[in-house]
Every structure is written in C-alpha cells, then in structure tokens.
N, C-alpha and C positions, 0 to 999 in steps of 0.2 A: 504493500500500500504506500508507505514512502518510497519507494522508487517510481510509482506512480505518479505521485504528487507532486515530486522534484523535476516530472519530464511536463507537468501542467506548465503553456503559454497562453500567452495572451494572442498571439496571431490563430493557435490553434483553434483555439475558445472563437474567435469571432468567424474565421470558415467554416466551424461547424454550425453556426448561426445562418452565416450565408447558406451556405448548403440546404441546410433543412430547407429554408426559407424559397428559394430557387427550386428544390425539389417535391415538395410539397403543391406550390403553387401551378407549377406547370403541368400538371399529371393531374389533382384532387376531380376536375370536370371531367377526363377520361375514366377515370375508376367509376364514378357515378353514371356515365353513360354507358357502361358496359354494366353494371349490374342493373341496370334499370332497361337496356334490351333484353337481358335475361330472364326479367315478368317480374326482378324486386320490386315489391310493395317502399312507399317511402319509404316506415319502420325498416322491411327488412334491406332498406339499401344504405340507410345511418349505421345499422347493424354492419355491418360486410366495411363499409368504410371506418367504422372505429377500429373493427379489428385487425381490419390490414394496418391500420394506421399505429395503432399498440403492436403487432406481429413484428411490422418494419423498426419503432422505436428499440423494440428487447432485443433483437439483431446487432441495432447500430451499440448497445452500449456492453454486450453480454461479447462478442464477438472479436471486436479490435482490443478488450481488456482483457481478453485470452492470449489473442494471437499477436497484441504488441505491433499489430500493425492496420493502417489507416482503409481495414477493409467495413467502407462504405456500403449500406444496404439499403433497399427499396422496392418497391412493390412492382410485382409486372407490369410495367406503361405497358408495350405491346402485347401482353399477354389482354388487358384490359381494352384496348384497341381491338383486337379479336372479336375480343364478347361483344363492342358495340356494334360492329360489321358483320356479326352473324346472325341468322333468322332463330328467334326463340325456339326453343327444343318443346314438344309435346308437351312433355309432362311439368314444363311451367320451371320458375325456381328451383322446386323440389329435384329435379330432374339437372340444370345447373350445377347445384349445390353437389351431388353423385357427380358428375363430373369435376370440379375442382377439386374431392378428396382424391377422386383418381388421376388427376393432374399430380399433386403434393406426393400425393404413395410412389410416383414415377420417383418422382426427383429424392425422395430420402433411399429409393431403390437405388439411385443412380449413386450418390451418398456411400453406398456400401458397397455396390458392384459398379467398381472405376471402367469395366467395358461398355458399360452401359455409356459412360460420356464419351468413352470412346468412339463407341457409332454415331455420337450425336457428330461429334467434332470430325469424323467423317464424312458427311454431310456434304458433297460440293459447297463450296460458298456462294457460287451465280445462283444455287437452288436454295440454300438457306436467305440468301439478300432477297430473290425474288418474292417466297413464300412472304415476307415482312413485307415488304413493299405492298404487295397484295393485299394484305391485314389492314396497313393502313391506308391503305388508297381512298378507302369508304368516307373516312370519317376525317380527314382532309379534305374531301370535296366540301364537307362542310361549310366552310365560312363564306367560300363560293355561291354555294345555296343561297346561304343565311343573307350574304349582300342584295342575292336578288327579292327577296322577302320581303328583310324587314334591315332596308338601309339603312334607316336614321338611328337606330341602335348598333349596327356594326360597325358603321362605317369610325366613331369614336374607335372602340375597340384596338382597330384594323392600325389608325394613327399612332395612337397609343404604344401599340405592338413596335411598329415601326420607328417610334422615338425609342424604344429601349433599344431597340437592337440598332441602332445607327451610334448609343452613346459605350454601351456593351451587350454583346450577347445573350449572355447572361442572364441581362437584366430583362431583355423583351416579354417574356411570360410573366415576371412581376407587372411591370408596366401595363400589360393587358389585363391582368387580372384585378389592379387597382380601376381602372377602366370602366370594366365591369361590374365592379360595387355602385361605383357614381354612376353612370347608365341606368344601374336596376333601383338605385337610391330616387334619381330626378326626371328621370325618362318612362320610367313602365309603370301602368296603373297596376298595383299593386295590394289597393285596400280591399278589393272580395277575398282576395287571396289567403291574404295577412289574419283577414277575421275567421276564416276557415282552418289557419295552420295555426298550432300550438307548440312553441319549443319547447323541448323537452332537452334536459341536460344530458341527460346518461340516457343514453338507447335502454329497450329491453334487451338485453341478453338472453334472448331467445334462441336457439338452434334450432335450424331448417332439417326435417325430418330428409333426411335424402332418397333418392332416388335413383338408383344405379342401372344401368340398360346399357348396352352393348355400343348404340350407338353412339351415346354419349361420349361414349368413350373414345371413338373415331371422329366422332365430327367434333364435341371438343374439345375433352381433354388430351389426347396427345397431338396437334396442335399447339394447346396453348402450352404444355411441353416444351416442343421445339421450339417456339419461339422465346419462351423465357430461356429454355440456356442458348440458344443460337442467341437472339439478339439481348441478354444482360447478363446469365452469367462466364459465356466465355468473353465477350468481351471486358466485361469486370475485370476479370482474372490478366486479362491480356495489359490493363492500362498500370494496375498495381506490380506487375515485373517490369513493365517499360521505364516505371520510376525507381527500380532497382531492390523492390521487398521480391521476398520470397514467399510464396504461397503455398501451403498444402491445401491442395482442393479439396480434396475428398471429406473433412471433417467441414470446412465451409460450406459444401452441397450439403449435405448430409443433417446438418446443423438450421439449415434455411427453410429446409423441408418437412423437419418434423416442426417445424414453429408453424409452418403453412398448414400440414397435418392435423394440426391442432384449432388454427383459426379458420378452417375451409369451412368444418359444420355450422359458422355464424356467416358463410357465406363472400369470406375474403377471398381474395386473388392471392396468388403466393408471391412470397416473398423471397427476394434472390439479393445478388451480386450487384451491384451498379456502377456504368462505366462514367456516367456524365459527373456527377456528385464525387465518383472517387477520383477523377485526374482533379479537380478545385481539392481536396482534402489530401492528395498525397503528392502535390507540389511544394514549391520553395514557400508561398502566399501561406504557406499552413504552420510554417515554420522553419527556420535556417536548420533545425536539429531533423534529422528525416525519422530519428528513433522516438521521439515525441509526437510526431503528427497525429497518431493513432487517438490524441483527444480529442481532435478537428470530430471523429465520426463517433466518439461517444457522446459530442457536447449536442451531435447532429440525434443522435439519439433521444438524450433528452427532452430532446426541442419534437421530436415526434411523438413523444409520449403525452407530454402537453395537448399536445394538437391532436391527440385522436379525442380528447374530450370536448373538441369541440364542432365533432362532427355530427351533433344535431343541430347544429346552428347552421354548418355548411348546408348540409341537404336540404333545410329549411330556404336557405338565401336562392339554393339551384329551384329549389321548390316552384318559388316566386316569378322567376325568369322564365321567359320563352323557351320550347325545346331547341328551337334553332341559335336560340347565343348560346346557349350552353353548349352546344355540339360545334355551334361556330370556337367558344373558347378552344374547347377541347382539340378543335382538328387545326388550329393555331400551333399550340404545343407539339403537334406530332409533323411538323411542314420539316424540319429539320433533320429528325430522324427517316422520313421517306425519302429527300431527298441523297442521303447517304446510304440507302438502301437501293435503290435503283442505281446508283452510279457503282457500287458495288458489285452488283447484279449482270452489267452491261459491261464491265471492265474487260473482260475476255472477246476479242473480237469473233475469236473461233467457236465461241460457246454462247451463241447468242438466243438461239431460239428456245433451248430447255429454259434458261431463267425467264425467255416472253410467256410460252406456255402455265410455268408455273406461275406468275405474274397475273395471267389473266385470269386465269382458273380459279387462283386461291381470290380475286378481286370482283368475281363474279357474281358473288351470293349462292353459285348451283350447290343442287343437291342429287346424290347418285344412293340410290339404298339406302337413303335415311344419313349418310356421311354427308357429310361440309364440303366445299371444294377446294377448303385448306386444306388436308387430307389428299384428295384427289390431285392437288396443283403439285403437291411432292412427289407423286408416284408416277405423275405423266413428265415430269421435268427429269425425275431421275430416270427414266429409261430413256428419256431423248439423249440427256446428256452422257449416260452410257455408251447408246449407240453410236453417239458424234463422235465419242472417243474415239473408239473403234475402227469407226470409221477414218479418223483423220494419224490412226497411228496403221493403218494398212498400206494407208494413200503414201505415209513420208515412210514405210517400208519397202 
C-alpha cells in the first residue's frame, strides 16, 4: 500500500479524470441505444447501464492495482453499436439478456483457453475491420438522418462536435454532448414528458430472467464476441506494449469476463480492454514515471463508479430527447472508429472484395435461419478471402 501511495501523481490523478470523462461521454448514448433496440424497458435499460457502468468502474480500479500497470477498461462501444444495428430477437430482452451471458461465458472461456484468442486473432484483419465497419455503418448514418428531420436540434450538436474536434480531438464528444444538455434544456418541449418520468436514484436491481436459444447465440452473441476482442481487447493489448508494459493477457481476459458474467443477468454489455482511454492513461501526459501511471486508470475507475449512480438520471435526460438526437449523439461518437475500420479493411489492395462482402452483409440488417448477417458477413468474407489467397498464391506460383 505504501509503494502505492509513493507512485500517486498529480498528472496521473487528472488523466484519469480526463479519461473517465472523454470515455464515458462519448459511448453513454451508444450503450442506451443498443439496449433499448434490444426491447429494454427504461427500468430495464438504467439497469444494464449502471451495471456496465459499476462492471467497467471495479475493472478500472481492481485490475491496474494488480497488474501495476495503466490497463485501462470499458464497456463494449462496438459491441453496443451491434445491439443498436441489429433487429430485436423474438423472444424480446429476455432473449438479449441469454445472449450477453453467452457473449461473457465466451470470453472468460477464452480467459482460460489462450487458443480460443488465438482463433480470434487469426481472424484476417480486412474481415475482422470489415465485420466492425458493418456494425457501425447503421448507427453513423445517424446524425445524417437526424439533420434531415429534425435540423434545428442537430444542426447545434453537429457545430459543437466540430468546435471540439478543431481545438482537440478528444474533446469533440464532450463538446457534443455538453450541446446536447442545452439543446434538450432550451430547444425540446419537454414538460409532458418530465410530468410523466420520475427519477429515480438507484435503479431496481432486478435480473432479467434469460432466455437462451441457439440462435441467439449466432446472431448475437458471438458477434458481439468478435467484435469486442477484434475491435477492444486486442487492440487494448496492442496500445499498452507499444508504450513498453508488459501484459499477461490471459488473466486480463479472463478477469473482464467473469465481471461481464456477473453483470450480463442485469442486462450489461461486457466489459473488456480499451484502446482509446488506454494510449491518454499510458503516455508521458499521465506521468514522467511510466511505473506510476497505473493511477491514471484507477483514478479512471473511481470516477466510473461515481457515474454509474447516476445512470437514472442519464436515461431519464435520453428519456426526454428525441430518438433521432440520441442516435444522432451516439453515431457522432462512432464516425471515428468507422472511419478506421474501413481504411483498415481496404488496406490490402489484393484482398479487396472479402472485406466488401463482409462489409455489406454484416451492414445489411439480413437474416439467414434466424442468424444476423454479422455472423453470415464472417463466413462469406472468410471463404472469399481464403479462396483469393489461393488463388493469388497459385497465380505468383
């Protein structure tokens, strides 16, 4: 505990402030619109947002005061992008909720058996960037929509957005989201609304009885799988060696999955690794010592634990707002992460049509047997890209 206390900074202390703050903000509208395509009831989507929001806080503080190093955690953005791009499953929530425990049982599996990430991270990359591309293509069109709607609410927004990101990056999703308070404060009539919604501080802590079915399991829990380790925990992983830690994976997979395991039956998205959050918390900006940084993501922690308490207030405020600014927010926050996924995706000139195909497929909405066309956009991507192989290692044979 003194060796702890002796590596506490003040740079650390305030990245982790940033971070929460940045990370929190930009994501909070995407976890709401994916559990509320999924058929949450409001209760049961304050529910599902506290706990991912408490799941990711005991992560951020339980994790880097283990492992002594600045490994950063967060809630599946794209995993939560999925859920709001795909068509509600039959059996409702109930049916959701059986998918997300079989999401989380994946990854504590994966946790324990390191082949298991091994196939993930086998994965082509043109197929793993396309699939996510795909994912978020939906809900990026968003704000697209949302301008031609309901202008004079977006259009602030959109400015806003644009002033952060011209003074830092960073900052744009704050700036949007400050936006959006004043927008929903002085611009939306609000008062039927307000008389009808009652905050409530603490959600009920109710558990969603689940509901397991085969499909769910194809259309979309592993899906949402691949996508949380394809796009957060290998690239986590990948950002915290490029700044010279050392990782043991397996106990951080392992460790993120039995917390998601835990919070799924209140209806949370799992909780993983994070790239964005961890390059701000394991640079110089977090501290000149790199063997201290590791507070930057506990301090980031606390600050999540805070803020899951006030996720009846959140859902209340999304409550009140339009579905199109909410989804307009939300597909603000994910413009950056598709664009890096397409350009990823398309990097290979030789392997250009498996990532199109799985591109379109998994962005399609289709359904084949009751499965997703997440699902379907892997299987048709990976056999083209198979066969291009093949094909272009016969040709320079």
């Amino acid at each position: 505990m003194l060796s702890m206390l002796r590596a506490f900074s003040l740079p650390a202390f305030s990245m982790g402030l940033l971070a929460a703050f940045v990370g929190y903000s930009a994501s909070f509208a995407i976890v709401l619109a994916g559990l509320t395509a999924m058929g949450a009831s409001s209760a049961q989507a304050t529910t599902g947002l506290f706990f991912a929001t408490i799941g990711m806080g005991i992560c951020s503080i339980w994790l880097p005061a283990v492992t002594r190093i600045p490994a950063a955690m967060a809630w599946s953005t794209p995993g939560a992008a999925f859920l709001a791009a795909t068509a509600s499953l039959p059996g409702g929530f109930a049916e959701a909720v059986g998918a997300l425990i079989y999401c989380a049982g994946l990854i504590v599996l994966t946790g324990f058996i390191p082949a298991l990430g091994r196939i993930v991270a086998a994965i082509p990359k043109p197929i793993a960037n396309g699939l996510l591309a795909g994912v978020l293509l939906k809900l990026c069109l968003a704000p697209a929509l949302a301008l031609g709607s309901i202008p004079a609410l977006v259009v602030p927004v959109l400015l806003a957005w644009l002033a952060g990101l011209m003074w830092n990056r960073l900052a744009a999703m704050p700036f949007a989201v400050l936006a959006f308070i004043v927008v929903l404060v002085f611009a939306v009539d609000t008062s039927g609304a307000a008389e009808q919604t009652q905050i409530v501080w603490l959600p009920a802590f109710t558990p969603t009885l689940p509901i397991f079915t085969l499909s769910s399991f194809f259309s979309i829990a592993l899906p949402l799988y691949l996508v949380t380790m394809a796009g957060q925990n290998i690239p986590g992983f990948a950002v915290l060696e490029l700044n010279g830690y050392r990782v043991d994976r397996q106990p951080l997979i392992r460790n993120t999955g039995l917390v998601s395991l835990i919070c799924a039956p209140f209806g949370s998205i799992p909780v993983n690794m994070s790239a964005i959050t961890a390059a701000m918390m394991a640079g110089e900006d977090a501290g000149r010592d790199p063997a201290g940084r590791y507070w930057a993501a506990i301090t980031s922690g606390l600050v999540y634990v805070g803020l899951a308490f006030a996720a009846a207030l959140v859902t209340t405020l999304a409550a009140l707002a339009p579905l199109a600014l909410i989804t307009a927010v939300a597909g603000l926050a994910l413009v950056p992460a598709l664009v890096g996924a397409i350009s990823a995706a398309f990097s290979d000139r030789d392997q250009l049509e498996a990532p199109a195909l799985t591109f379109l497929i998994a962005a399609s909405g289709m359904t084949l047997w009751g499965i997703s066309g997440a699902f379907w956009g892997v299987v048709v991507g990976a056999v083209v890209f198979l066969c291009k192989s093949r094909a272009n290692g016969s040709s320079a044979g």
